[in-house]
TORPA-4810 file (N, C-alpha, C, O; in nm, 3 decimals):
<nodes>
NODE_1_0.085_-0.118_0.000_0.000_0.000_0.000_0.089_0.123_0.000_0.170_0.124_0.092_X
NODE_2_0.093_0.236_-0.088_0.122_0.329_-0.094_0.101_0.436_0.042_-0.017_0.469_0.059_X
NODE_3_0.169_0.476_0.110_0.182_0.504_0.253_0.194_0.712_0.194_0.276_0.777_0.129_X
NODE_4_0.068_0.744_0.261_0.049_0.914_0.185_0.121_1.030_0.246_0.148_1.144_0.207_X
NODE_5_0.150_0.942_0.390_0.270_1.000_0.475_0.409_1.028_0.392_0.468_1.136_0.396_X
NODE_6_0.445_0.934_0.328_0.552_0.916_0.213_0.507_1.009_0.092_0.588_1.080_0.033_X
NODE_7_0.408_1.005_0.068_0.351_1.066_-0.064_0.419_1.246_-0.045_0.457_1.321_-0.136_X
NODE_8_0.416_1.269_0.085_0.423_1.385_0.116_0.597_1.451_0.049_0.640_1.559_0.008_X
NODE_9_0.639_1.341_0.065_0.795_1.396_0.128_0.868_1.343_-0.065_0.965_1.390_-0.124_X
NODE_10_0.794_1.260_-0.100_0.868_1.211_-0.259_0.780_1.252_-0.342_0.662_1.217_-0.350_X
NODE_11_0.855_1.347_-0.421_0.808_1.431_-0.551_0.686_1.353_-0.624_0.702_1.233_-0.651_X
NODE_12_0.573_1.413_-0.654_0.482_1.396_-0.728_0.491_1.367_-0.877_0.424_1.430_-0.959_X
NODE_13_0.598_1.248_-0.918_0.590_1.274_-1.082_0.474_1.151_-1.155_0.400_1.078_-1.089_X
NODE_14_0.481_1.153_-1.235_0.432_1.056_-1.316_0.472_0.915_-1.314_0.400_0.828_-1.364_X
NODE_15_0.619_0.879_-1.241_0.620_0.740_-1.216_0.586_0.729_-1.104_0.575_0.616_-1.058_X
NODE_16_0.561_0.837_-1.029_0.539_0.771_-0.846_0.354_0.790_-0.856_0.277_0.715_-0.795_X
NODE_17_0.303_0.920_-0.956_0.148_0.866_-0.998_0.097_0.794_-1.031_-0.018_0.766_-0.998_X
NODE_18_0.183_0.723_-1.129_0.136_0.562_-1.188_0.157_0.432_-1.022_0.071_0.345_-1.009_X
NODE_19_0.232_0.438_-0.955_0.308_0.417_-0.822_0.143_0.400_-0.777_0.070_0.303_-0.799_X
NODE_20_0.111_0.526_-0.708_-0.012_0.575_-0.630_-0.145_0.523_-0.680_-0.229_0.461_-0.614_X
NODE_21_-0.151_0.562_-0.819_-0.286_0.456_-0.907_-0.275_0.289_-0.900_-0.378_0.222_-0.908_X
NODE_22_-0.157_0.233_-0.885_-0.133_0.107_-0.876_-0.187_0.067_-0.733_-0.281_-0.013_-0.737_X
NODE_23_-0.143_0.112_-0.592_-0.183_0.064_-0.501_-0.276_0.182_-0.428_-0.331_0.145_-0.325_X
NODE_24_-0.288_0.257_-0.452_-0.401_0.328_-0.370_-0.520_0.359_-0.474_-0.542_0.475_-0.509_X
NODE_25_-0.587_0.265_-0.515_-0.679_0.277_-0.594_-0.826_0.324_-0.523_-0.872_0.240_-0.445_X
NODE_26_-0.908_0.456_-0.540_-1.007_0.506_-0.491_-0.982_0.563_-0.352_-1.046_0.534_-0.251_X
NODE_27_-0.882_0.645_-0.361_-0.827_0.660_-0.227_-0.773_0.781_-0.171_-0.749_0.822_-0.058_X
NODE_28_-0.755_0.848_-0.355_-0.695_1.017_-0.388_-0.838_1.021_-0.446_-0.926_0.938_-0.469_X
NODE_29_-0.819_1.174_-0.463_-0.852_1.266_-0.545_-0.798_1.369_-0.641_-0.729_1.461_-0.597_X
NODE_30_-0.828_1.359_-0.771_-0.758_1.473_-0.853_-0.767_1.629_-0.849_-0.855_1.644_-0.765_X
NODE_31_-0.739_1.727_-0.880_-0.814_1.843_-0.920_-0.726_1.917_-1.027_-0.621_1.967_-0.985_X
NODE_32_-0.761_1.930_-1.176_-0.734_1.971_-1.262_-0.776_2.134_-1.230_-0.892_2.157_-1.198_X
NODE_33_-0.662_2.263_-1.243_-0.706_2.395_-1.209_-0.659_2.514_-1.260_-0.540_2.499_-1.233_X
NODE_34_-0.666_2.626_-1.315_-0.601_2.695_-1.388_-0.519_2.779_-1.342_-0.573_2.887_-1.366_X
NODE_35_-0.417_2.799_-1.290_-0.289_2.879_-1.216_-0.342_3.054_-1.265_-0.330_3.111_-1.373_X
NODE_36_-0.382_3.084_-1.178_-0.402_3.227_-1.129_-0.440_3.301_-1.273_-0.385_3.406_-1.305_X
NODE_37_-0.518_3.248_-1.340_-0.601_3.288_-1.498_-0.493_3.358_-1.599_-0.496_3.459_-1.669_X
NODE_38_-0.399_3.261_-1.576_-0.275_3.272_-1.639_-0.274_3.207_-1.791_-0.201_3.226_-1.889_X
NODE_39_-0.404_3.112_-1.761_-0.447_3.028_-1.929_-0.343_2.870_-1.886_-0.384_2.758_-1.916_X
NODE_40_-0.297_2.878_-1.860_-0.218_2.722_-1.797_-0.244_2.639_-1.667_-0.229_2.686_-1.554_X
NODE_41_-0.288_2.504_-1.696_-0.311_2.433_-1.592_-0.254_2.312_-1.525_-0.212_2.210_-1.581_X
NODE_42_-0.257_2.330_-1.429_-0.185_2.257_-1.355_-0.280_2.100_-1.293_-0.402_2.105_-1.282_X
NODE_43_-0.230_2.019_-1.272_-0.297_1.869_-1.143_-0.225_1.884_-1.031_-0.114_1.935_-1.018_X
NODE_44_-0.330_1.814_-0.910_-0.288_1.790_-0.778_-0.356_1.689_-0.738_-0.463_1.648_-0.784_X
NODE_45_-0.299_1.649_-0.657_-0.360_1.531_-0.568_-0.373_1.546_-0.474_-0.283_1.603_-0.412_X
NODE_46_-0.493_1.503_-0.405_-0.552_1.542_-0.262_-0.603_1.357_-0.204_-0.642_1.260_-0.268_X
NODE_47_-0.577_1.377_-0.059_-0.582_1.240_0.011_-0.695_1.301_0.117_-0.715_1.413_0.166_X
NODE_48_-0.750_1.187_0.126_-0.880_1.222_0.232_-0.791_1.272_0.365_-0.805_1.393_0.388_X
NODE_49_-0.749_1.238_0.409_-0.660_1.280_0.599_-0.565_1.378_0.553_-0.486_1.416_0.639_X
NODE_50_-0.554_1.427_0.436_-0.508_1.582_0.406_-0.548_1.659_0.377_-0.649_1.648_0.307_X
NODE_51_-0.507_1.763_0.402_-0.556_1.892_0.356_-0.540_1.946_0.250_-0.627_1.990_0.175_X
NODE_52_-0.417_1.943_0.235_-0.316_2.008_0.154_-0.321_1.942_0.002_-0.370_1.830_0.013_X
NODE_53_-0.298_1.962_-0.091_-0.277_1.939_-0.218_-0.135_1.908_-0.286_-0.074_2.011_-0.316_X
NODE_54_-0.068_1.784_-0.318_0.008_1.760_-0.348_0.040_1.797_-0.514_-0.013_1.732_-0.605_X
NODE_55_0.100_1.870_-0.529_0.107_1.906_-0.761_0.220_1.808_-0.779_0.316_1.766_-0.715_X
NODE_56_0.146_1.784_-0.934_0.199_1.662_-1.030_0.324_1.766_-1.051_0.297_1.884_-1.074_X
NODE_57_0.484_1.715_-1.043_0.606_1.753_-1.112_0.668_1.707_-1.232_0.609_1.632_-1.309_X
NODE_58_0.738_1.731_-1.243_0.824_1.710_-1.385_0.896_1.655_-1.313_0.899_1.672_-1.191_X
NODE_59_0.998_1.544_-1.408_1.090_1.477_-1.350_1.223_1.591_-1.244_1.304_1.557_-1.158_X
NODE_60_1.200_1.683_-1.284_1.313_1.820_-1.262_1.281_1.871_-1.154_1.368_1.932_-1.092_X
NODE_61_1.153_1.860_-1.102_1.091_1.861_-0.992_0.995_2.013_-0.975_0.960_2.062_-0.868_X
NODE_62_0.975_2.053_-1.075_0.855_2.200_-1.121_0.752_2.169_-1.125_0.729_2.052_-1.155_X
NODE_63_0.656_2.249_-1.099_0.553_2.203_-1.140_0.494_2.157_-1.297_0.499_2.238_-1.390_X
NODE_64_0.447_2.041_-1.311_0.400_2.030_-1.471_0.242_2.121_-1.519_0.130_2.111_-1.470_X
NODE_65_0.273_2.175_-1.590_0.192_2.241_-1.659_0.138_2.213_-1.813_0.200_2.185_-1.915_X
NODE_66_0.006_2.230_-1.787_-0.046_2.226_-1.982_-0.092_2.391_-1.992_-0.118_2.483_-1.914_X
NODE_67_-0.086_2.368_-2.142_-0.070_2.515_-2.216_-0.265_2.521_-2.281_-0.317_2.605_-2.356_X
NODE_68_-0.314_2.426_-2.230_-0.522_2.373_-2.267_-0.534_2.272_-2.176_-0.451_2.184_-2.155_X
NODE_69_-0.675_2.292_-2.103_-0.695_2.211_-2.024_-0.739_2.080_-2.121_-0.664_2.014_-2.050_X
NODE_70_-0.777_2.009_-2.191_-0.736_1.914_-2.266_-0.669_1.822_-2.258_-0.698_1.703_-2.272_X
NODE_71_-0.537_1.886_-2.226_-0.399_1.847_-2.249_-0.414_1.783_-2.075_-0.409_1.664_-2.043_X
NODE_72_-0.428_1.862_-2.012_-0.422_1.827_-1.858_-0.528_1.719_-1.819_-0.493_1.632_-1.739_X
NODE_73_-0.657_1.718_-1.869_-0.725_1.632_-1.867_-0.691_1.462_-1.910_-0.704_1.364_-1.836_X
NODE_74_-0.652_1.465_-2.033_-0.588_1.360_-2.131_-0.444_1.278_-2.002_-0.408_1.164_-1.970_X
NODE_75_-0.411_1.398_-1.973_-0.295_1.305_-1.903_-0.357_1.267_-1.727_-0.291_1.219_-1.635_X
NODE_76_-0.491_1.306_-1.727_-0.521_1.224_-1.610_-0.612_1.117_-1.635_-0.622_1.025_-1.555_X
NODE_77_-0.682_1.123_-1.744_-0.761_1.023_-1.758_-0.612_0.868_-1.824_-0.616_0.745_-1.815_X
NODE_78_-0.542_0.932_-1.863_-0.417_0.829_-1.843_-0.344_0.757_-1.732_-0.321_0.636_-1.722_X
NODE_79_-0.316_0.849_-1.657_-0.240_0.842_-1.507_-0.323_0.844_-1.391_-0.266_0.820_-1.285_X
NODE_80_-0.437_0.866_-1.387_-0.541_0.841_-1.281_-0.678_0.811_-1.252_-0.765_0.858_-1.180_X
NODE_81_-0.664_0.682_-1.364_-0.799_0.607_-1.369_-0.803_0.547_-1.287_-0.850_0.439_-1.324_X
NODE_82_-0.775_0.546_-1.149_-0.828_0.472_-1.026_-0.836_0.579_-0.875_-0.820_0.542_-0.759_X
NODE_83_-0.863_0.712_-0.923_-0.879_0.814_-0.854_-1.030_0.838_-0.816_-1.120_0.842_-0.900_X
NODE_84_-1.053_0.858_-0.640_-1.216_0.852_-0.641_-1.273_0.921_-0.689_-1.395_0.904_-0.683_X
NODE_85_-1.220_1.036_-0.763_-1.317_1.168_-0.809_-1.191_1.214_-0.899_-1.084_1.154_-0.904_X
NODE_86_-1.230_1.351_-0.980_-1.146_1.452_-1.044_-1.224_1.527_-1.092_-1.307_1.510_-1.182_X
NODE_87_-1.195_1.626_-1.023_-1.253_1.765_-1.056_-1.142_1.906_-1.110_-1.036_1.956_-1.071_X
NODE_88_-1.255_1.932_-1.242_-1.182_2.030_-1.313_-1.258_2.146_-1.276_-1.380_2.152_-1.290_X
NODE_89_-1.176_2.253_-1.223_-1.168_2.387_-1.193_-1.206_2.539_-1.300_-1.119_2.625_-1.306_X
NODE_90_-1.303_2.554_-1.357_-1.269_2.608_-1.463_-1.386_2.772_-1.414_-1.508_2.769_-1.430_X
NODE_91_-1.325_2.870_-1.368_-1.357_2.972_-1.352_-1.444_2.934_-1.198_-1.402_2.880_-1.096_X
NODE_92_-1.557_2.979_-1.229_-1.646_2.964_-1.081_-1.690_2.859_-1.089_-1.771_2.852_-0.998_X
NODE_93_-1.688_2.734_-1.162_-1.760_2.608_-1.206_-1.661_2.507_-1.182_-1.542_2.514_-1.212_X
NODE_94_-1.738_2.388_-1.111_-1.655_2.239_-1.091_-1.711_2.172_-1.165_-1.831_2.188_-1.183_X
NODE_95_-1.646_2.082_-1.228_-1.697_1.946_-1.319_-1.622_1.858_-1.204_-1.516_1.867_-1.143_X
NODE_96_-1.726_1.773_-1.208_-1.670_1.626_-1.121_-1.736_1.527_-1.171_-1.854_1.511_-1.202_X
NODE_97_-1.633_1.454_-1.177_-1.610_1.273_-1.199_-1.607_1.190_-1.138_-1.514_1.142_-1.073_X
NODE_98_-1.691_1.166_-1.146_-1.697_0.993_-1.001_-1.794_0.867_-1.062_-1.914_0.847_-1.081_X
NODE_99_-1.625_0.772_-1.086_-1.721_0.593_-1.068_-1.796_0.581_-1.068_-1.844_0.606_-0.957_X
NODE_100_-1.883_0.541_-1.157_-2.019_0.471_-1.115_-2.001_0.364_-1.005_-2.098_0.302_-0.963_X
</nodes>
């Protein structure tokens, strides 16, 4: 089991997301969101016994960013099809996704 205590402290990339989708299946939450209406969006991951929001990095350890939410979407419906929810952020409006 992916231990979220750990999650905290080792960078958020795409192999430790694929990592997190492997054994903590229905257990995060996504939120796809647009960085300060800058037109670029960012992912995070949120754990029920946290508060706080963990952001997806680049191997380099920055935050990863898309240039269309599209783009940001596409790479979660890739990397976090076993997430209990994902919600996209888009002005005053939430879209949310949840499992049947």
């Amino acid at each position: 089991m992916f231990d979220t205590t750990e999650a905290q402290e080792i960078p958020l990339t795409k192999r430790y997301l694929q990592i997190l989708a492997a054994t903590s299946a229905g257990k995060y939450a996504v939120k796809v969101s647009e960085s300060a209406g800058s037109g670029l969006w960012t992912v995070c991951v949120t754990w029920p016994d946290k508060d706080s929001a963990q952001p997806v990095l680049t191997s380099r350890g920055d935050t990863k960013i898309w240039r269309d939410v599209i783009g940001a979407i596409a790479f979660v419906k890739a990397n976090c099809s076993t997430a209990k929810s994902v919600t996209v952020h888009v002005g005053d409006w939430q879209l949310r996704w949840q499992p049947c």
